[in-house]
PyMOL Python script that loads the backbone (N, CA, C, O; Angstrom):
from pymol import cmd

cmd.read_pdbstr("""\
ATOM      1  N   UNK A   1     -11.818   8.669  -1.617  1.00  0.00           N
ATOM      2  CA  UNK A   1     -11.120   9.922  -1.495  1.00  0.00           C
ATOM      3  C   UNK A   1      -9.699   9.641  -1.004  1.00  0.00           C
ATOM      4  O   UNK A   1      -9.474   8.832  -0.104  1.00  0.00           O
ATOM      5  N   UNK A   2      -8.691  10.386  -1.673  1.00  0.00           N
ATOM      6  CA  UNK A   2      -7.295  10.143  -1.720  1.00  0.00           C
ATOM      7  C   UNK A   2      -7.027  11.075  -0.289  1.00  0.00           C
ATOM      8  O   UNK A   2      -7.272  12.274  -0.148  1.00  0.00           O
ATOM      9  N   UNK A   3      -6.298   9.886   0.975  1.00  0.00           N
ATOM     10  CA  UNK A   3      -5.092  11.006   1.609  1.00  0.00           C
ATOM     11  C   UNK A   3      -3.759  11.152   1.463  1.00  0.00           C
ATOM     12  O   UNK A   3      -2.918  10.268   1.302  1.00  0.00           O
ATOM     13  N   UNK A   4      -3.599  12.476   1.539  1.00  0.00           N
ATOM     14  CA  UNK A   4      -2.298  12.636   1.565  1.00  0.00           C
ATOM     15  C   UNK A   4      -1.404  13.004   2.846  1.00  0.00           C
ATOM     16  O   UNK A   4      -1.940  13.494   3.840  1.00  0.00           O
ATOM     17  N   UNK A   5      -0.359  12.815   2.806  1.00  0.00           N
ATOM     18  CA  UNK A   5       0.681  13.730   4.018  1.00  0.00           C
ATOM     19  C   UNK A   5       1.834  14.449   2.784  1.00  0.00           C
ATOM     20  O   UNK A   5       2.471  14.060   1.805  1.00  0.00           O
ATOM     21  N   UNK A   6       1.618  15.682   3.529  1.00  0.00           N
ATOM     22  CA  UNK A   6       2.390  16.601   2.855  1.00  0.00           C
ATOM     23  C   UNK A   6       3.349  17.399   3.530  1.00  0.00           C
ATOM     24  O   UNK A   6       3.022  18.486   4.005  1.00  0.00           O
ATOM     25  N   UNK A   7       4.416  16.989   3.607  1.00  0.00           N
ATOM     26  CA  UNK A   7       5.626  17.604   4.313  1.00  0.00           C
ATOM     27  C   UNK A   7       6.505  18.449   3.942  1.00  0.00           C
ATOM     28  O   UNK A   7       7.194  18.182   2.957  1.00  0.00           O
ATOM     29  N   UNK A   8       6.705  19.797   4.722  1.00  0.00           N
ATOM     30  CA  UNK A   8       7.043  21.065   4.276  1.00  0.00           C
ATOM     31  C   UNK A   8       8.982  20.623   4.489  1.00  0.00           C
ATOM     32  O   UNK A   8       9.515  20.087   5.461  1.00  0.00           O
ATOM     33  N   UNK A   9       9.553  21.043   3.337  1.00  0.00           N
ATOM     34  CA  UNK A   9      10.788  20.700   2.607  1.00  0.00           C
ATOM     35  C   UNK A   9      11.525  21.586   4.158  1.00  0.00           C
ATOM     36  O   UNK A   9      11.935  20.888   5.086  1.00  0.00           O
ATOM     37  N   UNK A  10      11.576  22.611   4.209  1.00  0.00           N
ATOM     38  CA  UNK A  10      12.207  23.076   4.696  1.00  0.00           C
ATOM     39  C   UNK A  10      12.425  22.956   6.478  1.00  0.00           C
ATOM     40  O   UNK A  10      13.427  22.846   7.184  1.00  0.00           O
ATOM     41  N   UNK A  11      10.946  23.038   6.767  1.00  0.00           N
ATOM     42  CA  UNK A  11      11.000  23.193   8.410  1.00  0.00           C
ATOM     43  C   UNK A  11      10.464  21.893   8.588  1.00  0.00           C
ATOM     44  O   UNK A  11      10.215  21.776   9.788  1.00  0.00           O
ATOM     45  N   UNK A  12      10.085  20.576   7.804  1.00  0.00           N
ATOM     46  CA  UNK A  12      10.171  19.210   8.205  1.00  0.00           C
ATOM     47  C   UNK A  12       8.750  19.073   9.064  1.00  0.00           C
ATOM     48  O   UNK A  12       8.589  18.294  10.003  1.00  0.00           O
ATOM     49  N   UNK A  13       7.650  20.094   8.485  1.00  0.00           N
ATOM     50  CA  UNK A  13       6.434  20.036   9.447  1.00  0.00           C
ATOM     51  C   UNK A  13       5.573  19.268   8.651  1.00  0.00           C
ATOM     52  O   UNK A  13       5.828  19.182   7.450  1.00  0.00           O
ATOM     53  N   UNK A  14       4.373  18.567   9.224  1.00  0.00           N
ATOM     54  CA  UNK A  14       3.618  17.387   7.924  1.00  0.00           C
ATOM     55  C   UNK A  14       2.330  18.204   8.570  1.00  0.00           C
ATOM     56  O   UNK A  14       1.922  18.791   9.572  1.00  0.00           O
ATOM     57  N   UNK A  15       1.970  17.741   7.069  1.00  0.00           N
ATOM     58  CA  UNK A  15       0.269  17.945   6.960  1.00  0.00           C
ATOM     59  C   UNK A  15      -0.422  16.581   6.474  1.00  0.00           C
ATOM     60  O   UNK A  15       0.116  15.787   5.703  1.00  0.00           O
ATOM     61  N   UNK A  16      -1.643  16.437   7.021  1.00  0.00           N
ATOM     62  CA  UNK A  16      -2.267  15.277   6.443  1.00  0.00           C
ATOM     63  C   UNK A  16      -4.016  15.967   6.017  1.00  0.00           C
ATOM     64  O   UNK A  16      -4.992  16.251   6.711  1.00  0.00           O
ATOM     65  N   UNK A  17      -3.771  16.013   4.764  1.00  0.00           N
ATOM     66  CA  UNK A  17      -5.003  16.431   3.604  1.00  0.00           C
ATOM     67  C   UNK A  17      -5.709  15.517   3.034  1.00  0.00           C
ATOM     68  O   UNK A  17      -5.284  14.450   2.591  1.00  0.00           O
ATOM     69  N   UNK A  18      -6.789  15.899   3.028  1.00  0.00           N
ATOM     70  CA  UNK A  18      -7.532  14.894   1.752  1.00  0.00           C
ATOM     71  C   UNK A  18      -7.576  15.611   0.588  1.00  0.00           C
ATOM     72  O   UNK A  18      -7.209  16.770   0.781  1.00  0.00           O
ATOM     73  N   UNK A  19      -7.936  15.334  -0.750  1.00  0.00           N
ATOM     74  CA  UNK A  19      -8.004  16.102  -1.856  1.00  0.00           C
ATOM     75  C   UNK A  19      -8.395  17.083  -1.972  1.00  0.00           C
ATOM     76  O   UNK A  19      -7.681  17.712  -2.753  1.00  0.00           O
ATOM     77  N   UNK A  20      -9.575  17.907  -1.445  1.00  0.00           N
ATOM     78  CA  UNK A  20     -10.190  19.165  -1.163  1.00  0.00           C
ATOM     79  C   UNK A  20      -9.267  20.100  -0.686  1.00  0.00           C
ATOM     80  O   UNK A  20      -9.147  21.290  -0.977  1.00  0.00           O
ATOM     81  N   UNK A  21      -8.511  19.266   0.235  1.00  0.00           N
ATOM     82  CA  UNK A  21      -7.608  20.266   1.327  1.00  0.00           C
ATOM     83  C   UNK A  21      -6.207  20.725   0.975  1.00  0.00           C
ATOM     84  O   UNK A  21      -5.496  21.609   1.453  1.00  0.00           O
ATOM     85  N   UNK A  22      -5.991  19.671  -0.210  1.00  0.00           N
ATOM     86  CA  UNK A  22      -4.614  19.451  -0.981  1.00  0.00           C
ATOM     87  C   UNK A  22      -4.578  20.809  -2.166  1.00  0.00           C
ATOM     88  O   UNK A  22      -3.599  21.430  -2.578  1.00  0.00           O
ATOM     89  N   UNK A  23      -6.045  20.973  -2.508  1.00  0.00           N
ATOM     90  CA  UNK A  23      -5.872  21.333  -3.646  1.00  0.00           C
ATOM     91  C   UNK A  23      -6.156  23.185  -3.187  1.00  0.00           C
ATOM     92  O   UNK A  23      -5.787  24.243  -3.697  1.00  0.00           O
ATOM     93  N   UNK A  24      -6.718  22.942  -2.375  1.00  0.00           N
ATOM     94  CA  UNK A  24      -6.442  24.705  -1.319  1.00  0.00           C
ATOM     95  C   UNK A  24      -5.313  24.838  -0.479  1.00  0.00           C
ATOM     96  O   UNK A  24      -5.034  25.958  -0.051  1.00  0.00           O
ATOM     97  N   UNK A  25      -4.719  23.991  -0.224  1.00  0.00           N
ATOM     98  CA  UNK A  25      -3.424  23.995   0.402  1.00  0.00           C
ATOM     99  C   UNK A  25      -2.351  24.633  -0.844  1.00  0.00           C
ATOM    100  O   UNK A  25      -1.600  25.575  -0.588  1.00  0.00           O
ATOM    101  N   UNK A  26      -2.387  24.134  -1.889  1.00  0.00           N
ATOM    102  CA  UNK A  26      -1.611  24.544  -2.709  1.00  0.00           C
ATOM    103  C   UNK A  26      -2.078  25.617  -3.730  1.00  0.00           C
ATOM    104  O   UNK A  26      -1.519  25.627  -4.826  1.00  0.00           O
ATOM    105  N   UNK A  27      -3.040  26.509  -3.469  1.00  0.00           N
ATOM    106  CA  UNK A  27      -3.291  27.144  -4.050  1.00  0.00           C
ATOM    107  C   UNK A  27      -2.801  28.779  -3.484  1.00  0.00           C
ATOM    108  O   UNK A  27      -2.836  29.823  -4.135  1.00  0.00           O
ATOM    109  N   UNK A  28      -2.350  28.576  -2.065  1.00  0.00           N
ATOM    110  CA  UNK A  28      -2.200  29.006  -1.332  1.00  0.00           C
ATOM    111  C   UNK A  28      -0.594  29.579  -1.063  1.00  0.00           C
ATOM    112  O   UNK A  28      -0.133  30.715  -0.942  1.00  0.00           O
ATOM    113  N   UNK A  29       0.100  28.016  -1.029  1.00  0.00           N
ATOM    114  CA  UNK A  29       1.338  27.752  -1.139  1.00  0.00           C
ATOM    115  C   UNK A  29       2.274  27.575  -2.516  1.00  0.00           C
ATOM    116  O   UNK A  29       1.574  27.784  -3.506  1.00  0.00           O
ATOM    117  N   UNK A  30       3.254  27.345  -2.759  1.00  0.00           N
ATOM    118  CA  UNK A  30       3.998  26.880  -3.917  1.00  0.00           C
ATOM    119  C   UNK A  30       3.906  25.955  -3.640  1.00  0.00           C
ATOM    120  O   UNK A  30       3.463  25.828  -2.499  1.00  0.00           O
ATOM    121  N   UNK A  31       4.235  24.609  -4.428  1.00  0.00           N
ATOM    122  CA  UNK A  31       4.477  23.521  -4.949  1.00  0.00           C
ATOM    123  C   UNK A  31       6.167  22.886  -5.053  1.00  0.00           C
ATOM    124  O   UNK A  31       6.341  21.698  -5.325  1.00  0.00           O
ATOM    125  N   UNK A  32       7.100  23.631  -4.855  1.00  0.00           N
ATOM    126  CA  UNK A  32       8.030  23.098  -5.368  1.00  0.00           C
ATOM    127  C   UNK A  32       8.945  22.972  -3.382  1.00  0.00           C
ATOM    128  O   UNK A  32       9.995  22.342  -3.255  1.00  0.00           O
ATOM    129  N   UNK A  33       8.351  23.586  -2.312  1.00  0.00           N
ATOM    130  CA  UNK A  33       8.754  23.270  -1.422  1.00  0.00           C
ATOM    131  C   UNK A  33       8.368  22.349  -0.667  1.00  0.00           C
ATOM    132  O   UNK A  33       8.963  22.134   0.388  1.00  0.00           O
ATOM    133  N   UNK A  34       7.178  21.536  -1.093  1.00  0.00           N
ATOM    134  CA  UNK A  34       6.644  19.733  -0.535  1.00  0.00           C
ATOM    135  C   UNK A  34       7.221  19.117  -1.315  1.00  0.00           C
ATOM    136  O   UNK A  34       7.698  19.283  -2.438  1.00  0.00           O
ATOM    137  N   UNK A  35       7.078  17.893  -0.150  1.00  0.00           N
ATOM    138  CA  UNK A  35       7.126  16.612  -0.542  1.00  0.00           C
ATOM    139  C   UNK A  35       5.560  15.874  -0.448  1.00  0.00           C
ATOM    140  O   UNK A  35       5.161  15.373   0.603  1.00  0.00           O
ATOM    141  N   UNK A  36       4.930  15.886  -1.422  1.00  0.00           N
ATOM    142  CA  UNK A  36       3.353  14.639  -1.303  1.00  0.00           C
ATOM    143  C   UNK A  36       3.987  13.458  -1.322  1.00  0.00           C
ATOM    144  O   UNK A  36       5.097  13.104  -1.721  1.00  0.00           O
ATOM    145  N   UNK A  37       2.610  12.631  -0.558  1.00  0.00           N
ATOM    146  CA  UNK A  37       2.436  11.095  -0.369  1.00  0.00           C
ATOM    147  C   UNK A  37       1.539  10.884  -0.519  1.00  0.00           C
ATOM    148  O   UNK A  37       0.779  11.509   0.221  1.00  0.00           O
ATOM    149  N   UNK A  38       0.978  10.082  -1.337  1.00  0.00           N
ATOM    150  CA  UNK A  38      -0.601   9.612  -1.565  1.00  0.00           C
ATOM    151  C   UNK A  38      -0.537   8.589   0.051  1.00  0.00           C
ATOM    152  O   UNK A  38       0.506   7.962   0.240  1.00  0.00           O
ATOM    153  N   UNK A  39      -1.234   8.526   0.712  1.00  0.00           N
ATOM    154  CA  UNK A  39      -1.622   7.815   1.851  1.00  0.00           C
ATOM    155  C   UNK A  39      -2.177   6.409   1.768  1.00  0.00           C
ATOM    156  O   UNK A  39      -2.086   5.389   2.451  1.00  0.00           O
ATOM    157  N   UNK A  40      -2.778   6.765   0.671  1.00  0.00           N
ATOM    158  CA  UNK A  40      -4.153   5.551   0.187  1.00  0.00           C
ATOM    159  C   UNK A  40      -3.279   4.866  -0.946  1.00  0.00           C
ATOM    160  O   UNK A  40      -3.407   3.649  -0.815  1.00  0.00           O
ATOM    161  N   UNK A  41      -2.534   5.139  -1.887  1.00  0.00           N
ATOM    162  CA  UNK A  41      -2.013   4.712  -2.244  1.00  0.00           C
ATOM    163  C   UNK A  41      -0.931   3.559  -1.725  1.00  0.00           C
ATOM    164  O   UNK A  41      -1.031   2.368  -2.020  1.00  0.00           O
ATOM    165  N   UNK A  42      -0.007   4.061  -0.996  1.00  0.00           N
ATOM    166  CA  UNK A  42       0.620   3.296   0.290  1.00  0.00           C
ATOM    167  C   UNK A  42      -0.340   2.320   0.684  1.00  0.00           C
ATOM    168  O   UNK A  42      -0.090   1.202   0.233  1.00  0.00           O
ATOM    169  N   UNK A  43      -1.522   2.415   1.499  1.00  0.00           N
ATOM    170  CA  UNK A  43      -2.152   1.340   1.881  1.00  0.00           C
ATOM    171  C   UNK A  43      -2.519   0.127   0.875  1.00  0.00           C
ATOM    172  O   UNK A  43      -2.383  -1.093   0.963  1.00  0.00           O
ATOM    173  N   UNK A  44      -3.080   1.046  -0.188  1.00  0.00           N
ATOM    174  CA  UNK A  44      -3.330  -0.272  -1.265  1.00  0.00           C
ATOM    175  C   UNK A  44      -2.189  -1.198  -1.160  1.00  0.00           C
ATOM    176  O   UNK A  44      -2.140  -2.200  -0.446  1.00  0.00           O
ATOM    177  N   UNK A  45      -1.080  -0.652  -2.122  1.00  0.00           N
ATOM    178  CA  UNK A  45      -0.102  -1.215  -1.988  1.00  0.00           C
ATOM    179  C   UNK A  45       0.245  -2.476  -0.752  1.00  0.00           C
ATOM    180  O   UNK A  45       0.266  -3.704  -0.835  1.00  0.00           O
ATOM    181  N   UNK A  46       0.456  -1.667   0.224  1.00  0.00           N
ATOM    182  CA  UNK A  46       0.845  -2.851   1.458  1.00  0.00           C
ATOM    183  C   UNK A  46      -0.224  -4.086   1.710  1.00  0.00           C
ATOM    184  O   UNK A  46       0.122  -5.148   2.227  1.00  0.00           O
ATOM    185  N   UNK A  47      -1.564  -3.800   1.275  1.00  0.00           N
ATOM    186  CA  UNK A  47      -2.252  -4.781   1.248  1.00  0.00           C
ATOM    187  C   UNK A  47      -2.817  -5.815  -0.006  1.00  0.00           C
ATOM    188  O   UNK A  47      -3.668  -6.698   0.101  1.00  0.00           O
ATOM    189  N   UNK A  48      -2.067  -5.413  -1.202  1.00  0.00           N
ATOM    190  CA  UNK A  48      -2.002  -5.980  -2.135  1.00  0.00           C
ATOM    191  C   UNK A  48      -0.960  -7.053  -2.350  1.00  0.00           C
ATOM    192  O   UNK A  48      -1.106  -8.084  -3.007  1.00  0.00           O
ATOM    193  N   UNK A  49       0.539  -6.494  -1.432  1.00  0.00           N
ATOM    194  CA  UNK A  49       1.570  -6.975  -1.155  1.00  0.00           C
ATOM    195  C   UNK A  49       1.262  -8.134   0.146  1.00  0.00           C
ATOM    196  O   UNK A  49       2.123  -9.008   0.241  1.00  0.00           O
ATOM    197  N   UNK A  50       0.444  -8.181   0.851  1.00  0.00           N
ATOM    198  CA  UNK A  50       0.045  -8.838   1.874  1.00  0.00           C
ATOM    199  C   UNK A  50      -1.112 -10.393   1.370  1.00  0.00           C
ATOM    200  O   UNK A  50      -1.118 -11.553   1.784  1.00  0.00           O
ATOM    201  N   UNK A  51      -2.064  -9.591   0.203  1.00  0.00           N
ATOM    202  CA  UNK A  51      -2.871 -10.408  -0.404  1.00  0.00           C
ATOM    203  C   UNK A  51      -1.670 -11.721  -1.432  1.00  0.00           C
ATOM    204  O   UNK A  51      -1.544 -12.945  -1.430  1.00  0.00           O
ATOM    205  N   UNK A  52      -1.195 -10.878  -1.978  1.00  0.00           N
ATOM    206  CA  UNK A  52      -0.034 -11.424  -2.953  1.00  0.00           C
ATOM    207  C   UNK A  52       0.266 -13.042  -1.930  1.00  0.00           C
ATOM    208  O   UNK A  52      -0.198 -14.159  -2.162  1.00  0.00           O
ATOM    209  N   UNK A  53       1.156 -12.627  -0.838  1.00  0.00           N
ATOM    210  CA  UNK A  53       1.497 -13.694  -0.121  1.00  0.00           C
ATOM    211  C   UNK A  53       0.849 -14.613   0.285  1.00  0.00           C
ATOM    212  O   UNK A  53       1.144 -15.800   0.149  1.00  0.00           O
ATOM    213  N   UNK A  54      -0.081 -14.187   0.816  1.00  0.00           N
ATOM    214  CA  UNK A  54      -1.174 -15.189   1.164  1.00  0.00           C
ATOM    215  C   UNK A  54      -1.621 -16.207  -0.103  1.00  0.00           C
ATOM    216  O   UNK A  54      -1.754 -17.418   0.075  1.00  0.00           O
ATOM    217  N   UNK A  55      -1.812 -15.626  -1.257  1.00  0.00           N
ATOM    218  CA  UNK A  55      -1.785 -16.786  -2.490  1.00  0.00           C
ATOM    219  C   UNK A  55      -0.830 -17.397  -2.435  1.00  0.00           C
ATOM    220  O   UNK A  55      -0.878 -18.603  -2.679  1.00  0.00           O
ATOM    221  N   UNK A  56       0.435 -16.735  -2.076  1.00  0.00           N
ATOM    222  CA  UNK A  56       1.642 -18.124  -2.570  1.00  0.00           C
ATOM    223  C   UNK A  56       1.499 -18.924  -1.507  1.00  0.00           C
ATOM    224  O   UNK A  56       1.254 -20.084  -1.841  1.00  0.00           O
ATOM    225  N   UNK A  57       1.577 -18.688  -0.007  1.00  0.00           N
ATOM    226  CA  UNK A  57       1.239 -19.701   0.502  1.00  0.00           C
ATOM    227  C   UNK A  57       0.102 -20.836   0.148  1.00  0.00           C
ATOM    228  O   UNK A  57       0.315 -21.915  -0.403  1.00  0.00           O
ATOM    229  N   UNK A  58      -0.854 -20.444   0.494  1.00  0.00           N
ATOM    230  CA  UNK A  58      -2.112 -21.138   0.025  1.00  0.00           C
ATOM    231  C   UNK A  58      -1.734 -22.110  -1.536  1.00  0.00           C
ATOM    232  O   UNK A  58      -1.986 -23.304  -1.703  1.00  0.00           O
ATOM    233  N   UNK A  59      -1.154 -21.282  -2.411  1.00  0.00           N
ATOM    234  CA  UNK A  59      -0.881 -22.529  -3.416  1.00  0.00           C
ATOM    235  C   UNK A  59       0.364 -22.895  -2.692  1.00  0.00           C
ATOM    236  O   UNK A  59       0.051 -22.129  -1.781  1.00  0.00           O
ATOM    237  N   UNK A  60       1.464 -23.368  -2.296  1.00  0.00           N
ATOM    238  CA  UNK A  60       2.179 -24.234  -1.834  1.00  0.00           C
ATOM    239  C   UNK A  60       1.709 -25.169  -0.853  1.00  0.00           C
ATOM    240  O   UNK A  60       2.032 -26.357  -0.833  1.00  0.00           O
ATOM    241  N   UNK A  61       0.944 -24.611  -0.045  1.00  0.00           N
ATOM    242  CA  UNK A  61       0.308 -25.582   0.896  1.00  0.00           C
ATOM    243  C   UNK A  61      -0.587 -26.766  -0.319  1.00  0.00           C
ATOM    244  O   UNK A  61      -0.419 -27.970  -0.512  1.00  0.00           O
ATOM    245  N   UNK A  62      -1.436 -25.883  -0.879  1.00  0.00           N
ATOM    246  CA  UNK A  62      -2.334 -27.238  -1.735  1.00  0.00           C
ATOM    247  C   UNK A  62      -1.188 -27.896  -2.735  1.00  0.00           C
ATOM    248  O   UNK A  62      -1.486 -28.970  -3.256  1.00  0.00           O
ATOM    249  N   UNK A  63      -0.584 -27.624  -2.875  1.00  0.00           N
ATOM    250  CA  UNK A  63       0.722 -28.421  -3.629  1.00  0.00           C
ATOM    251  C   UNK A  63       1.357 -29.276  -3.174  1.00  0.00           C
ATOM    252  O   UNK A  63       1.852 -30.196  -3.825  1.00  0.00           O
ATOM    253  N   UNK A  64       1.475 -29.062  -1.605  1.00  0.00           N
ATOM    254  CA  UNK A  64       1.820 -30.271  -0.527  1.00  0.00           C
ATOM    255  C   UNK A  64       1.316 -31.079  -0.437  1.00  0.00           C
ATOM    256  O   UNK A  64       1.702 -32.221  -0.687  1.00  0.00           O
ATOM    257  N   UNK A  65      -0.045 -30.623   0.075  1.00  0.00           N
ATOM    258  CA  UNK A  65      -1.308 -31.393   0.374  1.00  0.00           C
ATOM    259  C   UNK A  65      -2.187 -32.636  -0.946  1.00  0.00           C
ATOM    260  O   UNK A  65      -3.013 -33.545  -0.866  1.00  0.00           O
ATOM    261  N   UNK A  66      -1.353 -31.932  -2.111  1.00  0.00           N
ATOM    262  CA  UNK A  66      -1.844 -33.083  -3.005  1.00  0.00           C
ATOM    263  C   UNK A  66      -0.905 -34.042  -3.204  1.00  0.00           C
ATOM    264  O   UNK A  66      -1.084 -35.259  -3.155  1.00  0.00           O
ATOM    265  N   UNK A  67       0.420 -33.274  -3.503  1.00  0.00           N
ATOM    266  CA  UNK A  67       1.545 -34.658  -3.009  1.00  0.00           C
ATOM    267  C   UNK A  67       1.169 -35.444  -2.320  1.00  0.00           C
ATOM    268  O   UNK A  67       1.028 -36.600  -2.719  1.00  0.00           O
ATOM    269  N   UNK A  68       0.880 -35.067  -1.040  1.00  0.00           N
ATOM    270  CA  UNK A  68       0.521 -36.454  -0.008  1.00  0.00           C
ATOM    271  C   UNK A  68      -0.457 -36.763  -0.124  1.00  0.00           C
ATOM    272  O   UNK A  68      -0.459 -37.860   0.433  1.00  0.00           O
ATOM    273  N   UNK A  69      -1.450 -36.579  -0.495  1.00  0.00           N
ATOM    274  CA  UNK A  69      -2.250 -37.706  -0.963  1.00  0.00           C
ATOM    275  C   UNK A  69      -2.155 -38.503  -2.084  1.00  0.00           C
ATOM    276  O   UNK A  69      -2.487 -39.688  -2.122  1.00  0.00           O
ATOM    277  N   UNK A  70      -1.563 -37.658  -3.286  1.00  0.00           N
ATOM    278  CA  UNK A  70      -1.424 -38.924  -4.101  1.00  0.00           C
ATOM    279  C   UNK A  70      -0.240 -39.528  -3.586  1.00  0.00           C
ATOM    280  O   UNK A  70       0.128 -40.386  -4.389  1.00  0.00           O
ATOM    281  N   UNK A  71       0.531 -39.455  -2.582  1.00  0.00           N
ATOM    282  CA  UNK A  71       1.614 -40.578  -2.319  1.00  0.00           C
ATOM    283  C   UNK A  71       0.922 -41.829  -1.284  1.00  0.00           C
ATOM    284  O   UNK A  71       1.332 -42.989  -1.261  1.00  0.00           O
ATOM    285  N   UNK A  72       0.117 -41.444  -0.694  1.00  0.00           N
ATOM    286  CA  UNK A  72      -0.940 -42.195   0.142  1.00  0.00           C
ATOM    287  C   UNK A  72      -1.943 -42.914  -0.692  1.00  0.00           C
ATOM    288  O   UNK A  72      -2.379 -44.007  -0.331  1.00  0.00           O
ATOM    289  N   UNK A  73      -2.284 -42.394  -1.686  1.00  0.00           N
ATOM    290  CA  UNK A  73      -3.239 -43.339  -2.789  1.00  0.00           C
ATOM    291  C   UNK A  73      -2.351 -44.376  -3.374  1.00  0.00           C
ATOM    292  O   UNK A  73      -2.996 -45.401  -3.593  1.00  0.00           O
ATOM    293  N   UNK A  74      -0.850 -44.492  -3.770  1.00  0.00           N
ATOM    294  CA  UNK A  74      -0.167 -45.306  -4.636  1.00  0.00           C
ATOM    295  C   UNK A  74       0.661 -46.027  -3.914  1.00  0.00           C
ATOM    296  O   UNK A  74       0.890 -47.182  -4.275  1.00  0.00           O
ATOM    297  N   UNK A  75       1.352 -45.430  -2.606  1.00  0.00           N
ATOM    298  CA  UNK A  75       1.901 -46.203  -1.627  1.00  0.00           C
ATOM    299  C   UNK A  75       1.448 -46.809  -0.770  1.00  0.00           C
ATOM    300  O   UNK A  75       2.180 -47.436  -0.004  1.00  0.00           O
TER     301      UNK A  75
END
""", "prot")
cmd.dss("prot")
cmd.show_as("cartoon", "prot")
cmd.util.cbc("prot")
cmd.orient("prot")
């Protein structure tokens, strides 16, 4: 289930909805005076961006780590 924060354009007040709440929130309200944020979206993101890195390290490290050994096997 998707959260959102939904912040009112004008008086700068936030709401934090889940989809149920989003979709009665705006049934309620207009649409053209928020700003939405998928919440969950954001998180994916930052931890996809977090996973990402961790591979490049991890392959540079084993990229090191085989250098020196094959320089230790031939030298």
């Amino acid at each position: 289930m998707n959260k959102y924060k939904i912040t009112n354009l004008r008086t700068g007040k936030n709401y934090f909805l889940n989809e149920e709440e989003k979709t009665n929130f705006f049934k309620k309200n207009k649409l053209q005076n928020y700003d939405i944020i998928n919440l969950s979206e954001l998180k994916r993101i930052r931890r996809n961006k977090i996973l990402d890195n961790i591979a490049i390290v991890c392959f540079f490290g084993a990229t090191i780590l085989s250098i020196i050994l094959i320089i230790e096997k031939y030298y």
